[in-house]
Each structure stands twice: as structure tokens, then as C-alpha cells.
C-alpha positions in Angstrom: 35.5 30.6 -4.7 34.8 29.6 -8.1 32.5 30.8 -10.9 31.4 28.7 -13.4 29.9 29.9 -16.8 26.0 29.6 -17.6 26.7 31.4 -21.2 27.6 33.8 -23.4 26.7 35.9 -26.3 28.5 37.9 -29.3 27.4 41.4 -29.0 29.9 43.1 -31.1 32.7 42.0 -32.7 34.6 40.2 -30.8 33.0 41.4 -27.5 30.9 39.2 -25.7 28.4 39.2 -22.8 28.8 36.3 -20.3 26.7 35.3 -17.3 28.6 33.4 -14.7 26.8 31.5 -11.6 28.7 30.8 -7.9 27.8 27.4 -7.1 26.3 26.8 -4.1 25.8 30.8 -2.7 22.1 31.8 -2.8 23.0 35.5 -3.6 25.9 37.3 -4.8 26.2 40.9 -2.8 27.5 43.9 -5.5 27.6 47.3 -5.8 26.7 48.9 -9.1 30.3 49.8 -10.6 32.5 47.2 -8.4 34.6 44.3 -10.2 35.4 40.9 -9.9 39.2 39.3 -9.9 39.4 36.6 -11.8 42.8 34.1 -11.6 44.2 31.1 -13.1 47.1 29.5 -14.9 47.7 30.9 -18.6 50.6 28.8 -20.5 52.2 28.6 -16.7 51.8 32.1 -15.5 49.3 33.0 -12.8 47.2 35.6 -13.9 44.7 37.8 -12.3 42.4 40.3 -14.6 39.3 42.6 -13.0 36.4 42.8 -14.9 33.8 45.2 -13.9 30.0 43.3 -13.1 28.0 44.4 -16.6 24.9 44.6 -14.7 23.3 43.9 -11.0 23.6 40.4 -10.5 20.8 38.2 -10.1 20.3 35.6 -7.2 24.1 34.1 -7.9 24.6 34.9 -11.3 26.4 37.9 -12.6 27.0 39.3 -16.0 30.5 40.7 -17.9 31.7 42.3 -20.9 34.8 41.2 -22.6 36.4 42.3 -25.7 38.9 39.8 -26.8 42.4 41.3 -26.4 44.2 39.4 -29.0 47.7 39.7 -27.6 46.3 39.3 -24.1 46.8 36.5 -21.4 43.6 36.0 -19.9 40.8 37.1 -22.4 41.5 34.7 -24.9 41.5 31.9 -22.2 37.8 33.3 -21.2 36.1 33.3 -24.6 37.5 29.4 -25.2 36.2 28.6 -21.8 32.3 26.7 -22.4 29.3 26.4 -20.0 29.8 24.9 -17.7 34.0 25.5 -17.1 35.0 27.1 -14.1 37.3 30.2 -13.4 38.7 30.8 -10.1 36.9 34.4 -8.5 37.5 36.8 -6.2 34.9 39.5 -5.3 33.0 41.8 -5.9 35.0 44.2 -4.9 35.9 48.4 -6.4 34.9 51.8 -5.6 33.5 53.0 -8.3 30.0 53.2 -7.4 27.2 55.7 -7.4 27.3 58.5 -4.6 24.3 58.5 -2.6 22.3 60.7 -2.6 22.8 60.3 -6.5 22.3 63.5 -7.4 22.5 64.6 -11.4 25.2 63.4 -13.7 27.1 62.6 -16.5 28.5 59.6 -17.4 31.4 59.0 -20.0 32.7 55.9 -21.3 34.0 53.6 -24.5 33.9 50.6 -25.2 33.9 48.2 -22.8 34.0 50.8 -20.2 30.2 51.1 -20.3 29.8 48.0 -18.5 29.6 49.2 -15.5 27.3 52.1 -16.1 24.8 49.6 -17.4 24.8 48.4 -13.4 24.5 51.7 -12.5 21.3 52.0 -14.8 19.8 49.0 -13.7 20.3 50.4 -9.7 16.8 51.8 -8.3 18.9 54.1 -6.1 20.5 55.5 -9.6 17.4 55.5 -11.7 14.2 55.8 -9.1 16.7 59.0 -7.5 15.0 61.5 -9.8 18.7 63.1 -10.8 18.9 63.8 -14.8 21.4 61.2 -16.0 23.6 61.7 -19.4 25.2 58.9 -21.0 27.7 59.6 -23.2 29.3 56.9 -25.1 32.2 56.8 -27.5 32.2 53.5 -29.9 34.2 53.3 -33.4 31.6 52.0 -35.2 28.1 51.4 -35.1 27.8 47.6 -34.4 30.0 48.8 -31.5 27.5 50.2 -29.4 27.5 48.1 -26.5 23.6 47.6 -25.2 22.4 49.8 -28.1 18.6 48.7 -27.5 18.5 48.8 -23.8 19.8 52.7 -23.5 17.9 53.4 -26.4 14.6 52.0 -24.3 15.7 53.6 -21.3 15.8 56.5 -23.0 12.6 56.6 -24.5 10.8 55.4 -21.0 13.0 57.8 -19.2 12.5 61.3 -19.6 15.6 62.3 -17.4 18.1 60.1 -19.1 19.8 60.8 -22.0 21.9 58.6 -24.8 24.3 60.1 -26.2 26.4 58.1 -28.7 29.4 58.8 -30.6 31.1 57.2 -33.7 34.7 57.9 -34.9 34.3 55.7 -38.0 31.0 56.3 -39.0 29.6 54.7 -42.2 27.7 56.9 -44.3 24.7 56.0 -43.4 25.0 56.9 -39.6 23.0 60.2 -38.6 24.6 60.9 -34.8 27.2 62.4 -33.4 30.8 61.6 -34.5 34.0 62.0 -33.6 35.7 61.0 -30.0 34.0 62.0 -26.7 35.5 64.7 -25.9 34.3 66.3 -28.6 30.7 66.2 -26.8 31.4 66.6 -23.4 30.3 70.6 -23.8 26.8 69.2 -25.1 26.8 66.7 -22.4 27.6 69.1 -19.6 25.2 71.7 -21.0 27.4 74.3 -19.7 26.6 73.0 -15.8 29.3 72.6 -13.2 26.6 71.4 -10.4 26.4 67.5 -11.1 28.8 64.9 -10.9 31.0 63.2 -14.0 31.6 59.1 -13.7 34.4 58.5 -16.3 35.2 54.7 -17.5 37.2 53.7 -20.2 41.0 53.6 -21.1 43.4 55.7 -19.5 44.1 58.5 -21.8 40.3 59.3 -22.5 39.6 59.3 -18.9 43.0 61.5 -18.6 41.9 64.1 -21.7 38.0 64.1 -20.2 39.3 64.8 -16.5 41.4 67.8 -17.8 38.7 69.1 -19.5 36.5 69.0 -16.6 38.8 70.5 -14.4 39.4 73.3 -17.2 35.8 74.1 -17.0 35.9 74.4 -13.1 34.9 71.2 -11.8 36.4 70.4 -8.3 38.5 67.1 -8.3 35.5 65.2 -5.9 33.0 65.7 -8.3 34.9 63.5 -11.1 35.1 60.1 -10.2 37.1 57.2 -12.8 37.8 53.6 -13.6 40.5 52.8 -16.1 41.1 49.7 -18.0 44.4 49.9 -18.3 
């Protein structure tokens, strides 16, 4: 099937948040955490690229977060595409989606790898479960911080969820945490083994954070991943 593009905006640098639509389906079926496959022709290659869903979708329009990847095939293609242009899709598909019962956790990611932890937020069975959720976030700088407002809200409405950003280039002014994720995963954890660790991001910070874990005794079924790459 196809999706076609309803529209887009910058939020960072050279990240963007688009809303697609599937023409003619009533409702598009997801699982907080699962992906779409998108595929097409890129100066005469195929190519096919999974992008995790950047929220629940809504009747049959859903929602992604791209950084542009400048040496990339398919990205740049995406952020020349306009509303209205159409992208050949297959899904939702991916396994990287809340346990249930959801029971307390922490989840780790950078960059674009929060995208599908905002899903995850937005799920009833996540948020209305009554587990304490931490959200710990890595960005390099602060314009980076993907959804800044919405976790920030979330936070403050919230009582058991935490934000937890982290900055390795921090400008002077910034007040929070710096320095990579790792460096905050103690904090995070708050010296618990009982609760379950979601890690997204790319490979070797979801390698390094897994280690970690499993250095502090966590059993491999209670860490759960998604790399980008």
C-alpha cells in the first residue's frame, strides 16, 4: 500500500516530524514501538528503510521522525518529498513494544531513537498502568531535544514519570545533566534491578548501556532494544 504525506515540520536541525495518511483505510492498526518499511527507487536502486511510528496513529494517519542522513539513500529522497507525494509502505510491523503487564521502567534513547518511546507515552496501557516510568534521553545539544515540551508536560502532569535529559555539547547556559547516557544510567536506575530497561538508539550506545546493565545484574529478558543501525 501506499502512504501519502499530509505534512511535515522542522523540529531540530535537520530532523523533521512528518504525518503520513493511507488512503482509503479507515484505521491504521500499531503497536507502540513497531515500524513501518518504506520502499522505492533512489537514482535506480530499490531501497527499503524502517522508520519507527513517532506516536499512536490516528484514524489513518501516522507520524515519524527523520533526521536527514546526508550521505544516505532514502532520507534525503523523504524530506524533498511534498504533501501530497506518495511513498510505497509496508506495515506496521516490529517487536519492540511495551510488555504487558507494563510494570516499572526505564527507558534510554538518543536522538531519533526516542521516537518510538513517545508512542509508548502516548499508550494508556503504558501511562494509565501506574508503573514509574524514567526517560532518559541523550541529545548533543539543546535544540536537539526531540519533543522537549511534550515530556517536559508529561512530566509535570505525571508524578511517576520522569525526564531525564542529557547534553554532550552543552552551551553555557544549559543547567542539566551532561555528558553521554551512560553516564546517568546509575541515577536513572536508582540502584534498582526490579524493572525493565527499553533501549533505542544507535548500535554502540545500546551495546555500552546493555553491558552496563548486565554488569549491574540485570537478566538479559529484562533489557529489551531497537537499533538504528
Amino acid at each position: 500500500m501506499d502512504a501519502v504525506l499530509f505534512s511535515w515540520r522542522e523540529i531540530a536541525p535537520e530532523v523533521r516530524h512528518f504525518v503520513f495518511e493511507v488512503p482509503g483505510l479507515a484505521e491504521l492498526r500499531a503497536e507502540p514501538g513497531q515500524f513501518v518499511s518504506f520502499r522505492g527507487e533512489v537514482n535506480g536502486r530499490r531501497v527499503t528503510r524502517p522508520y519507527s511510528l513517532a506516536g499512536l496513529p490516528r484514524g489513518n494517519r501516522f507520524e515519524l521522525c527523520l533526521n536527514r542522513v546526508r550521505e544516505g539513500l532514502f532520507s534525503p529522497w523523504l524530506f524533498e518529498l511534498e504533501p501530497g507525494g506518495r511513498v510505497e509502505m509496508q506495515g506496521p510491523l516490529g517487536y519492540f513494544t511495551p510488555r504487558r503487564p507494563f510494570r516499572d521502567a526505564v527507558l534510554v534513547a538518543t536522538g531519533t531513537g526516542v521516537a518510538p518511546f513517545r508512542a509508548y507515552l502516548q499508550a494508556p496501557e503504558v501511562t494509565g498502568s501506574g508503573a514509574q516510568i524514567t526517560l532518559l534521553f541523550g541529545a548533543r545539544y539543546e535544540e536537539a531535544l526531540l519533543y522537549r515540551a511534550e515530556f517536559e508536560q508529561l512530566a509535570a502532569q505525571n508524578p511517576r514519570f520522569r525526564y531525564m535529559p542529557t547534553l554532550t555539547r552543552p552551551s553555557a547556559s544549559w543547567q542539566g545533566r551532561t555528558g553521554r547516557v551512560q553516564a546517568h544510567l546509575d541515577e536513572a536506575l536508582a540502584g534498582r534491578t526490579d524493572l525493565d530497561v527499553y533501549i533505542c538508539g544507535l548500535k554502540e550506545m545500546v551495546e555500552e548501556v546493555r553491558a552496563l546493565l548486565k554488569q549491574r545484574g540485570f537478566d538479559r529478558r529484562q533489557i529489551l532494544v531497537e537499533k538504528y543501525d
